[in-house]
PyMOL CGO cylinders between C-alpha atoms (Angstrom):
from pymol import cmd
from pymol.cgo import CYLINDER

trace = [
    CYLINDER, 0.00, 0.00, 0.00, 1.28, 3.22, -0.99, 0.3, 1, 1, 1, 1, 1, 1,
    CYLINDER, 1.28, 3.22, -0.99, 1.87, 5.93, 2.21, 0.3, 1, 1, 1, 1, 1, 1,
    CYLINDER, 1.87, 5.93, 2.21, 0.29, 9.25, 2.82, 0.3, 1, 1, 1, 1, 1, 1,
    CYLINDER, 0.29, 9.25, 2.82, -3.08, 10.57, 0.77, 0.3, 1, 1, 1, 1, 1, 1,
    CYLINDER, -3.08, 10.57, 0.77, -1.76, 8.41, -2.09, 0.3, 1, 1, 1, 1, 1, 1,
    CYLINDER, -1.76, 8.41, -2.09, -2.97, 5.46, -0.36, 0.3, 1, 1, 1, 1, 1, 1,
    CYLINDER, -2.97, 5.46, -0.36, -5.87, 6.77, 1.51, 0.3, 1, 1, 1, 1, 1, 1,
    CYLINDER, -5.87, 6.77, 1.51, -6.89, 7.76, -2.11, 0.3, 1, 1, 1, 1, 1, 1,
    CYLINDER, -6.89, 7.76, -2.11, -6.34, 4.30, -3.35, 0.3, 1, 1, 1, 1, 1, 1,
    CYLINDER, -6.34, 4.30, -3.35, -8.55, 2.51, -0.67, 0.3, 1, 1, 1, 1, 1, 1,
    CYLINDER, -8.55, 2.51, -0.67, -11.87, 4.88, -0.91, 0.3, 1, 1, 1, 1, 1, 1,
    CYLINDER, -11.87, 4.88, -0.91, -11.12, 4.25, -4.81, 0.3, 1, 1, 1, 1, 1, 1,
    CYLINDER, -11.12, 4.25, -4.81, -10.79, 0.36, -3.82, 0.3, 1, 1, 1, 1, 1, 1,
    CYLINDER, -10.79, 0.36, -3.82, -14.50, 0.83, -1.74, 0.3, 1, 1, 1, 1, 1, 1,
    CYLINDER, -14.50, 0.83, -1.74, -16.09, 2.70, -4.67, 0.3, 1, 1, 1, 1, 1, 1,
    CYLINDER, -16.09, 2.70, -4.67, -15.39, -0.20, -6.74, 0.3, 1, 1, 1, 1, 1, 1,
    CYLINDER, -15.39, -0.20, -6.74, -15.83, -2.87, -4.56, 0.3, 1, 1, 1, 1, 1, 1,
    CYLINDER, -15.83, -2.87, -4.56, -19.08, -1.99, -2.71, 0.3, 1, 1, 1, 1, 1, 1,
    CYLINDER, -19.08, -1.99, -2.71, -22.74, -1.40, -3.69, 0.3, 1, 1, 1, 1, 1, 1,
    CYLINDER, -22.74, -1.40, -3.69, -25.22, 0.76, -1.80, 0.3, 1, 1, 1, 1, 1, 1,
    CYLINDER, -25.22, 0.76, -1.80, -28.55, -0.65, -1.21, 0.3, 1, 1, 1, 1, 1, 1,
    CYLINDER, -28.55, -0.65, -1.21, -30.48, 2.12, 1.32, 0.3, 1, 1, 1, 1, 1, 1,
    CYLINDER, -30.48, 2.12, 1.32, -32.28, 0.68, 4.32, 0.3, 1, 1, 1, 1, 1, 1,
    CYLINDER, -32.28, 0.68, 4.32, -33.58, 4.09, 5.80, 0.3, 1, 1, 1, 1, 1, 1,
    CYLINDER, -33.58, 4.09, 5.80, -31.23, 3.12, 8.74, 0.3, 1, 1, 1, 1, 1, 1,
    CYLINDER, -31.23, 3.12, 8.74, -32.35, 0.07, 9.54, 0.3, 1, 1, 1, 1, 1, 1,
    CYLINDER, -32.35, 0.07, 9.54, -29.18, -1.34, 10.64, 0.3, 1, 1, 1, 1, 1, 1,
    CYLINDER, -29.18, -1.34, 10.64, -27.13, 1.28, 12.16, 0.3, 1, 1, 1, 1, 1, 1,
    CYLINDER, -27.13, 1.28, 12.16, -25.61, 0.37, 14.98, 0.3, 1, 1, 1, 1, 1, 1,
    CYLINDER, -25.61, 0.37, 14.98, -26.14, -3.74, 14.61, 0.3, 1, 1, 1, 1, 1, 1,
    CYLINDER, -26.14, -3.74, 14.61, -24.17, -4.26, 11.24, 0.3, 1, 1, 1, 1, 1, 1,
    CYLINDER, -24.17, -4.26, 11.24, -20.08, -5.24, 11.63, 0.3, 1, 1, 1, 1, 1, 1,
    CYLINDER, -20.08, -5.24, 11.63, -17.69, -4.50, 9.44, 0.3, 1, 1, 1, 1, 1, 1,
    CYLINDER, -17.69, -4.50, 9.44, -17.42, -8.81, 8.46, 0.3, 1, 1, 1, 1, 1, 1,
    CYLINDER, -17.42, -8.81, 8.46, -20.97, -8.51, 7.43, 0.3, 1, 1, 1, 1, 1, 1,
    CYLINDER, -20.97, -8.51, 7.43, -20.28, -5.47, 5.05, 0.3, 1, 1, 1, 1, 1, 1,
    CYLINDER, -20.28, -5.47, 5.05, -16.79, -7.29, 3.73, 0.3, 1, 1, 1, 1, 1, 1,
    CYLINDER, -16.79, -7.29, 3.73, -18.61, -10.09, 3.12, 0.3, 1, 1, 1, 1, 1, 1,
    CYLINDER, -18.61, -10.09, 3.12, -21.48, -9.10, 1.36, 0.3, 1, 1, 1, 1, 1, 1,
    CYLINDER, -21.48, -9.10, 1.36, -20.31, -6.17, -0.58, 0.3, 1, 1, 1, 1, 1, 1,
    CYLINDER, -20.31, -6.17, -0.58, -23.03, -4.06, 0.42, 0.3, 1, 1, 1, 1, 1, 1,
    CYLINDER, -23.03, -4.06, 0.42, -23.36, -0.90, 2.02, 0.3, 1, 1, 1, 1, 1, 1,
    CYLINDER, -23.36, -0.90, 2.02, -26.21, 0.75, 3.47, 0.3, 1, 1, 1, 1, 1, 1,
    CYLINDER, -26.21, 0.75, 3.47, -25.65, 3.94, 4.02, 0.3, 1, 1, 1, 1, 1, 1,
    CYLINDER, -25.65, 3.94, 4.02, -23.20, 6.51, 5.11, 0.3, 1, 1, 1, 1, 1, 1,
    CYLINDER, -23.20, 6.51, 5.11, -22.67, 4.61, 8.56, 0.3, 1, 1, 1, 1, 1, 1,
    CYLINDER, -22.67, 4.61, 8.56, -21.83, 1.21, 6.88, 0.3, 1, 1, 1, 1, 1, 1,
    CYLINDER, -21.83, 1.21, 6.88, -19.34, 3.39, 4.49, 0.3, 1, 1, 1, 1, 1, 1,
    CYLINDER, -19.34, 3.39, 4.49, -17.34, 5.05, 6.90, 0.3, 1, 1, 1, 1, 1, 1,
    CYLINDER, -17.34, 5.05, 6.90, -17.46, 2.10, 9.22, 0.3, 1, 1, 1, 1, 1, 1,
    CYLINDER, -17.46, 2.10, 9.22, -15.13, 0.11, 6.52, 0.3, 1, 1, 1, 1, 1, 1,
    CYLINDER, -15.13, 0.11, 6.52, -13.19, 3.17, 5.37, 0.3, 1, 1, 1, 1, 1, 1,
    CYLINDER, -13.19, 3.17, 5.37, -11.70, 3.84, 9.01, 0.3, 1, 1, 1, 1, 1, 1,
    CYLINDER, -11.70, 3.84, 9.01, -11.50, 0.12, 9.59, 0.3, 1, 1, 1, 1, 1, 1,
    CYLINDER, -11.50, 0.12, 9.59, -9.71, -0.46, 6.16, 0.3, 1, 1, 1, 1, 1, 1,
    CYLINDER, -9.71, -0.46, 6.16, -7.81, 2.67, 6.72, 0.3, 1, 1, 1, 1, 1, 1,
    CYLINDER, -7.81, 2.67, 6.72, -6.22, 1.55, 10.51, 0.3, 1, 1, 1, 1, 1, 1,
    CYLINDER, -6.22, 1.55, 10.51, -5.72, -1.91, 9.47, 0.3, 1, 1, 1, 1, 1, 1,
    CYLINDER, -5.72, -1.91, 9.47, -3.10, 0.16, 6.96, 0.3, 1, 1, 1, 1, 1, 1,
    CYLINDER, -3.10, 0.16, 6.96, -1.78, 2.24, 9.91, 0.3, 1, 1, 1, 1, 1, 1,
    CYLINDER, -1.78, 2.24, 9.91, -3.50, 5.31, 9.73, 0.3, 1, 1, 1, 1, 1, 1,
    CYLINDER, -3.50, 5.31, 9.73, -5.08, 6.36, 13.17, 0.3, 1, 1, 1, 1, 1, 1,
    CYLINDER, -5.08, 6.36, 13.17, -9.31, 7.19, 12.13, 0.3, 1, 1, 1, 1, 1, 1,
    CYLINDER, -9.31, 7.19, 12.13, -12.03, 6.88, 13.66, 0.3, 1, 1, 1, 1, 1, 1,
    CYLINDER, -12.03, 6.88, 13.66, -15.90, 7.98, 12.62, 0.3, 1, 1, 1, 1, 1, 1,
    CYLINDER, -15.90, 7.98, 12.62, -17.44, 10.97, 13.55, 0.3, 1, 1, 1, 1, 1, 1,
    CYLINDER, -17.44, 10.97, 13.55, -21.37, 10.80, 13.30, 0.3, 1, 1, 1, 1, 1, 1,
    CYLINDER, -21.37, 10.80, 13.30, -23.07, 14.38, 13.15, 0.3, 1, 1, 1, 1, 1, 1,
    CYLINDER, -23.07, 14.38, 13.15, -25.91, 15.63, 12.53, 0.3, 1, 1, 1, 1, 1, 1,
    CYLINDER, -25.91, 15.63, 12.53, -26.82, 18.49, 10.01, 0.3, 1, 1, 1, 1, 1, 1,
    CYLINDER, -26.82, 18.49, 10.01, -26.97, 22.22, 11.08, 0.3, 1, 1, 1, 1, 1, 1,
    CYLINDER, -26.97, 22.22, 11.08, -30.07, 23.32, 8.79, 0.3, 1, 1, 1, 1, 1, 1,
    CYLINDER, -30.07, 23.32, 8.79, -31.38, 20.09, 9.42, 0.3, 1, 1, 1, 1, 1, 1,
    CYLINDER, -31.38, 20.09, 9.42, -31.25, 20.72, 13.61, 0.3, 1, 1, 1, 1, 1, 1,
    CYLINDER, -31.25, 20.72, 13.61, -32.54, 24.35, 13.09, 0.3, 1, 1, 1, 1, 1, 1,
    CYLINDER, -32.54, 24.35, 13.09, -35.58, 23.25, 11.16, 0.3, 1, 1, 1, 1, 1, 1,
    CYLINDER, -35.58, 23.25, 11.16, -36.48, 20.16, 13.77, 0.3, 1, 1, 1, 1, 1, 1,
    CYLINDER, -36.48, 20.16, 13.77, -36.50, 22.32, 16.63, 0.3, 1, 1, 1, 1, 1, 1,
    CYLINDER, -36.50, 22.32, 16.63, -38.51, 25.03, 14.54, 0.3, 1, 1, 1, 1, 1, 1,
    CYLINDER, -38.51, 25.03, 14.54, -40.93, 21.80, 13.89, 0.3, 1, 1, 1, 1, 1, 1,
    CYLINDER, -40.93, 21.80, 13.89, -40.53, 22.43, 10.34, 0.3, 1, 1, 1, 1, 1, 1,
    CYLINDER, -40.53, 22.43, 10.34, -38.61, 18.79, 10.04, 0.3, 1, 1, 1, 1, 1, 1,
    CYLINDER, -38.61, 18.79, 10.04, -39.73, 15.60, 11.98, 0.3, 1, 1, 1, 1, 1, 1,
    CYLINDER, -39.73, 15.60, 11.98, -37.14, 13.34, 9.48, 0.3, 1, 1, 1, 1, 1, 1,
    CYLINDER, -37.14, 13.34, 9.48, -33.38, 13.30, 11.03, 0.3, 1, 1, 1, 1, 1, 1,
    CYLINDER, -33.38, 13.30, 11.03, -30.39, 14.03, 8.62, 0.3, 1, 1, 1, 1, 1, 1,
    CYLINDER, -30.39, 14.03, 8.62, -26.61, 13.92, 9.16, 0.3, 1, 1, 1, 1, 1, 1,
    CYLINDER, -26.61, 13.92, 9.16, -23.79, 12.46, 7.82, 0.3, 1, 1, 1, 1, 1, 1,
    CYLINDER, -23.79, 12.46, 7.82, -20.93, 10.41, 9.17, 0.3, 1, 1, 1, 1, 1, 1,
    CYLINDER, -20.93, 10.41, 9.17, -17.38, 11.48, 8.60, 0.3, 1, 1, 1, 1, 1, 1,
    CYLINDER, -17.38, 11.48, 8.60, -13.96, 9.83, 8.74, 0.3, 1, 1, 1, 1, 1, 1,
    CYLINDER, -13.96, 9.83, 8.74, -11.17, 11.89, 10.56, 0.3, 1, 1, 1, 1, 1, 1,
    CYLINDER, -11.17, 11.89, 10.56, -7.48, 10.17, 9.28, 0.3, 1, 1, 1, 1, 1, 1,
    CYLINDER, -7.48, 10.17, 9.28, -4.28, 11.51, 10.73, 0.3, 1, 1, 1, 1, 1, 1,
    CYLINDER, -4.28, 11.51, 10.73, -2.54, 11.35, 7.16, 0.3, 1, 1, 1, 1, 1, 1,
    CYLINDER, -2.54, 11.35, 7.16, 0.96, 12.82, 6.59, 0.3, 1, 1, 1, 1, 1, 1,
    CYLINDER, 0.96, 12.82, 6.59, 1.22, 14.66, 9.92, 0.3, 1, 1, 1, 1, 1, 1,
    CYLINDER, 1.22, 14.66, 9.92, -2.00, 16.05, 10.26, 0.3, 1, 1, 1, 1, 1, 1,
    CYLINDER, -2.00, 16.05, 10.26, -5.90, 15.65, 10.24, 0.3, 1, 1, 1, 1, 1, 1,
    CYLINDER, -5.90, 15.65, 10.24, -8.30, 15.07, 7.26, 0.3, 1, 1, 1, 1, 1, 1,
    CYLINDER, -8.30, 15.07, 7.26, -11.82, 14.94, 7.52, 0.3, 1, 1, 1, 1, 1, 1,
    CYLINDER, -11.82, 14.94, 7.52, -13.71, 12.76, 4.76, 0.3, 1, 1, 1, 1, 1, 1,
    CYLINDER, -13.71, 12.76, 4.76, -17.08, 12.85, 3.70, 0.3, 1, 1, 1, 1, 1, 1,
    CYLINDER, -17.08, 12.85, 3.70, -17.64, 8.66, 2.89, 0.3, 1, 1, 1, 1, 1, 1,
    CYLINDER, -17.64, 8.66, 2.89, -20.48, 9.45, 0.32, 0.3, 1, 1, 1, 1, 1, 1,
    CYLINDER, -20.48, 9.45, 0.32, -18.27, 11.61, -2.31, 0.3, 1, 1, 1, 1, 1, 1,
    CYLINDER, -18.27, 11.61, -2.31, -14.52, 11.41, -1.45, 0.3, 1, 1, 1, 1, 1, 1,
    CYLINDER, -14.52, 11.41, -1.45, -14.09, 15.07, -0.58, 0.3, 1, 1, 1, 1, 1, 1,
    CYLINDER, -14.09, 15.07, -0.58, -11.62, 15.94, 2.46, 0.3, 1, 1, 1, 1, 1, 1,
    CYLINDER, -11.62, 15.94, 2.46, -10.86, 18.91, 4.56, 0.3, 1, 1, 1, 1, 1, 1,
    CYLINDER, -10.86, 18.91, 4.56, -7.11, 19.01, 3.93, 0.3, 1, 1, 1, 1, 1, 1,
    CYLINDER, -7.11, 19.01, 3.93, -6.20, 21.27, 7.67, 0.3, 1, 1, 1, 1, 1, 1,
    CYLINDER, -6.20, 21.27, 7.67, -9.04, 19.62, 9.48, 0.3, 1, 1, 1, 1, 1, 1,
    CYLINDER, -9.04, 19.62, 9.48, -9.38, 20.02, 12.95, 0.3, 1, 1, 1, 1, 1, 1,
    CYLINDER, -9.38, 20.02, 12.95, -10.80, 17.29, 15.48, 0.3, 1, 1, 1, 1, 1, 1,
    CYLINDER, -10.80, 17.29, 15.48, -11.37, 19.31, 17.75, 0.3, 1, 1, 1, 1, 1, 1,
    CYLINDER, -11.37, 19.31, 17.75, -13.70, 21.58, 16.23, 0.3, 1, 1, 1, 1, 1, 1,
    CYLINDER, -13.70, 21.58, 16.23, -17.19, 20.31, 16.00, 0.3, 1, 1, 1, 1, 1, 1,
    CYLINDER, -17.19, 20.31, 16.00, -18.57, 22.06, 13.04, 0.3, 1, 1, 1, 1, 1, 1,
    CYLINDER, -18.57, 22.06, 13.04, -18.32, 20.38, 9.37, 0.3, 1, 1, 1, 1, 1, 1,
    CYLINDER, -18.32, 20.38, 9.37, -18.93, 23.11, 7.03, 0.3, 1, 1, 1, 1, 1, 1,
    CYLINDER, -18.93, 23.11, 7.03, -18.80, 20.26, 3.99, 0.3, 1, 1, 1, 1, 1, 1,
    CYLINDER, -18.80, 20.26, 3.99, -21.87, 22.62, 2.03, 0.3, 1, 1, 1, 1, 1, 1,
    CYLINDER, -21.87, 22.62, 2.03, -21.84, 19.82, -0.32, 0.3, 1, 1, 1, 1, 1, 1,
    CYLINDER, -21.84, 19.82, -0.32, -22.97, 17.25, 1.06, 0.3, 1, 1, 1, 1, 1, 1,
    CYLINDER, -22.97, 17.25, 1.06, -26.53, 17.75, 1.69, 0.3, 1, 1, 1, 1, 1, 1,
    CYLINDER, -26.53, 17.75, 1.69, -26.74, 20.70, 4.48, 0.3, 1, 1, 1, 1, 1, 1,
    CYLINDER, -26.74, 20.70, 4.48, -27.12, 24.35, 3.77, 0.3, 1, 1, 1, 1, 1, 1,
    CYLINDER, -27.12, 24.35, 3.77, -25.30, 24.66, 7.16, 0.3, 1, 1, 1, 1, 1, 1,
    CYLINDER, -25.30, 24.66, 7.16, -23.02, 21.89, 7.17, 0.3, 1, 1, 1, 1, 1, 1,
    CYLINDER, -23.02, 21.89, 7.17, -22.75, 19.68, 9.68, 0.3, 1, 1, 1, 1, 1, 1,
    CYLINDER, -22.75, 19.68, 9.68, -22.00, 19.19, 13.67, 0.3, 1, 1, 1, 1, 1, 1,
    CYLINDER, -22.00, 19.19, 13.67, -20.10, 16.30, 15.06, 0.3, 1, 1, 1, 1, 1, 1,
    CYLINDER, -20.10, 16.30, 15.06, -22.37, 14.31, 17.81, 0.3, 1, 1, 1, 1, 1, 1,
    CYLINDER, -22.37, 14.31, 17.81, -20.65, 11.40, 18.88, 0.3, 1, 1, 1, 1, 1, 1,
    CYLINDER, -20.65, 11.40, 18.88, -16.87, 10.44, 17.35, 0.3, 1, 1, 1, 1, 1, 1,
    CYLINDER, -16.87, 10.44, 17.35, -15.79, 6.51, 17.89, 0.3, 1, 1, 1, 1, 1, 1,
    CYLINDER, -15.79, 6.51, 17.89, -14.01, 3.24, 16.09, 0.3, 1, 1, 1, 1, 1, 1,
    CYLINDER, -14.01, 3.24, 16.09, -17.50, 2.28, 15.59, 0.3, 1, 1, 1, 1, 1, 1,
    CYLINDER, -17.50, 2.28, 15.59, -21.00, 3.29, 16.07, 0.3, 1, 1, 1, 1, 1, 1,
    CYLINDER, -21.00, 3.29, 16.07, -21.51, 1.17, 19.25, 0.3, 1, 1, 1, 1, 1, 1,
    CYLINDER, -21.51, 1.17, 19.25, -18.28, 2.46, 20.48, 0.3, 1, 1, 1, 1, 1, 1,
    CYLINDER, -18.28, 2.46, 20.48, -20.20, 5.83, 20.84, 0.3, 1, 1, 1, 1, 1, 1,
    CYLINDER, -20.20, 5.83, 20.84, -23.08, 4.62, 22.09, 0.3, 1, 1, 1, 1, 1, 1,
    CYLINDER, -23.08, 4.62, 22.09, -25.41, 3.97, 18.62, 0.3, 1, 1, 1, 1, 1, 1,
    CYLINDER, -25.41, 3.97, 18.62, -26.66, 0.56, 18.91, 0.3, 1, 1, 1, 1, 1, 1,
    CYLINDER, -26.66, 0.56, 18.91, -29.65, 1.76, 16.68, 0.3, 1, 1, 1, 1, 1, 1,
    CYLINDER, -29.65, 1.76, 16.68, -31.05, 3.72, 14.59, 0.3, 1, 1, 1, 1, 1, 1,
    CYLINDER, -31.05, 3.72, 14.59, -33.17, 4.81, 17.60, 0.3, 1, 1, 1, 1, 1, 1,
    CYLINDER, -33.17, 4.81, 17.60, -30.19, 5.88, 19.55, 0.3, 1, 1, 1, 1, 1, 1,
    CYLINDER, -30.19, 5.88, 19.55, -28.67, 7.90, 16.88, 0.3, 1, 1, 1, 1, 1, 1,
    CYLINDER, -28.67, 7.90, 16.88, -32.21, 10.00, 16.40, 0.3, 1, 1, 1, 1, 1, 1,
    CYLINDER, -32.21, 10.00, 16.40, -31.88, 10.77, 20.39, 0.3, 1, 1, 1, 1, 1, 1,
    CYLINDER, -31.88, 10.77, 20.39, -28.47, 12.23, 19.84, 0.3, 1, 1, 1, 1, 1, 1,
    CYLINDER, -28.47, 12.23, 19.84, -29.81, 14.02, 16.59, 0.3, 1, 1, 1, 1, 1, 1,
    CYLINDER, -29.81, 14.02, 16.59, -32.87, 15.28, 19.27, 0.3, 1, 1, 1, 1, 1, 1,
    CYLINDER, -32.87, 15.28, 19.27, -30.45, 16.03, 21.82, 0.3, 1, 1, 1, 1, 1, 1,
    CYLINDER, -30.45, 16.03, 21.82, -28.56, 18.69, 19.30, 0.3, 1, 1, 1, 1, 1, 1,
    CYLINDER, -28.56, 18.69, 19.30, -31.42, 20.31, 18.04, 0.3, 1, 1, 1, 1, 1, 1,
    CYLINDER, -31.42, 20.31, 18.04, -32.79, 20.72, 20.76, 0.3, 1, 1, 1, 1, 1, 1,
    CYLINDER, -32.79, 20.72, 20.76, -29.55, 23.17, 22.19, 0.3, 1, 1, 1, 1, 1, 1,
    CYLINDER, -29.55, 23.17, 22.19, -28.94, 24.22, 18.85, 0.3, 1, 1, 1, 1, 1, 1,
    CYLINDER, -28.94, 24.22, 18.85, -30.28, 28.03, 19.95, 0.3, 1, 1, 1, 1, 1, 1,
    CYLINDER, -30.28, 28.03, 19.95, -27.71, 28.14, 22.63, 0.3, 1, 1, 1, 1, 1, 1,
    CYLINDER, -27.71, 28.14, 22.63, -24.75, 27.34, 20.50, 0.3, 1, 1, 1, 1, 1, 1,
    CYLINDER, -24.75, 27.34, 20.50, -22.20, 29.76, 19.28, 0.3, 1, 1, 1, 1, 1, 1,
    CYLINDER, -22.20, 29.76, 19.28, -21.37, 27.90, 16.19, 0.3, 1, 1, 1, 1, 1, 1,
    CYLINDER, -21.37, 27.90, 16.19, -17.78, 28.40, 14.96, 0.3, 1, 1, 1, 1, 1, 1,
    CYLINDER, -17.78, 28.40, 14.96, -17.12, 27.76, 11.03, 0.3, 1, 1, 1, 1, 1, 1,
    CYLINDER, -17.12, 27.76, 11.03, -13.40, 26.53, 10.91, 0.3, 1, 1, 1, 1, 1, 1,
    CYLINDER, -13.40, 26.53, 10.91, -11.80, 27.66, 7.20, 0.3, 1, 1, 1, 1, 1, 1,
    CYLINDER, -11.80, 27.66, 7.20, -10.45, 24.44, 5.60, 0.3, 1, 1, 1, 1, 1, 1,
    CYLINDER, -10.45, 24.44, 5.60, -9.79, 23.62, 2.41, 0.3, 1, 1, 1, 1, 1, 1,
    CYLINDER, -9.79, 23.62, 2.41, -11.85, 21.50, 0.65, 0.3, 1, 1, 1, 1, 1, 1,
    CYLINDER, -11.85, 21.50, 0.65, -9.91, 18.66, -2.07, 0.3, 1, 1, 1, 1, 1, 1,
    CYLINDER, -9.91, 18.66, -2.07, -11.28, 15.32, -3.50, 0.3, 1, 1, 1, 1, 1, 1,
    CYLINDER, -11.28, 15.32, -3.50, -9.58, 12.02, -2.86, 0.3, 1, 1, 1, 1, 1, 1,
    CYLINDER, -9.58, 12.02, -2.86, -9.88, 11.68, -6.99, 0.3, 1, 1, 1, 1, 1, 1,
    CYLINDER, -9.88, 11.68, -6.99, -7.36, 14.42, -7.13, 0.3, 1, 1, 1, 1, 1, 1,
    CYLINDER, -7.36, 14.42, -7.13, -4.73, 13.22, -5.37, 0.3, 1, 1, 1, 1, 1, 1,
    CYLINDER, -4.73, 13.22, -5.37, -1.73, 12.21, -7.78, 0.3, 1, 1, 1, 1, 1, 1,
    CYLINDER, -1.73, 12.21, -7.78, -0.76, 8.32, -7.46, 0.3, 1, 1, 1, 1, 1, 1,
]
cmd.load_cgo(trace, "trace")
């Protein structure tokens, strides 16, 4: 495997051709394994996707982990009752070449100078006006606590329902795409 973003490049490439997406609406968050998506090829959803991805990525020796959020639109809207659906996304943070990357799973796009410790996402492409806010961060969804999809709409309730009180803080990055990276 090739170091660095080269080969974090190579396996989301690797997943994109390897895997198929079949939506369940959640169904399975929280109570699918990483075997069971290896072994049947399939993904789910954004969960299932960034479940592999960091598991792929630290079996190669890059420290990741998920980080599930929630979107910021999304949380102003469902406290406003103008939403009762939940929507987020779930990210993988990499330490790559001596520093953090965030990557959205769905479309291979990274914040190059990402950092953890800020909790806003402002990834405006991928489905929130707002971007998005990171709820729970973990090797695996049941590491943080999302055994369900029930679980994961608490936390989602949990933010929106604070999301008045928050002084949200957009963090500049810069936005590439795994696709771009030179092999």
């Amino acid at each position: 495997m090739q170091p660095g973003l080269p080969g974090v490049a190579r396996i989301f490439e690797w997943l994109q051709r390897t895997f198929r997406t079949e939506p369940n609406s959640g169904a399975t968050i929280g109570r699918t394994d990483v075997n069971d998506l290896l072994r049947t090829s399939t993904m789910t959803g954004c969960q299932d996707w960034a479940l592999v991805l960091s598991t792929v990525l630290r079996h190669y020796g890059y420290p990741a982990i998920m980080a599930d959020t929630a979107g910021i639109q999304w949380a102003i809207d469902f406290h406003a009752g103008k939403r009762t659906d939940m929507a987020g996304n779930v990210f993988v943070e990499a330490h790559v070449d001596g520093r953090w990357i965030a990557i959205n799973c769905s479309t291979g796009g990274y914040a190059a100078n990402y950092d953890p410790s800020q909790p806003v996402l402002p990834f405006l492409d991928s489905g929130d006006a707002k971007g998005f806010f990171v709820v729970a961060k973990g090797v695996d969804p049941a590491g943080y606590g999302v055994t369900s999809g029930d679980a994961l709409a608490a936390l989602f309730r949990l933010f929106a329902a604070r999301i008045e009180t928050l002084e949200l803080v957009y963090p500049v990055y810069e936005f590439r795409s795994l696709s771009g990276v030179p092999r």
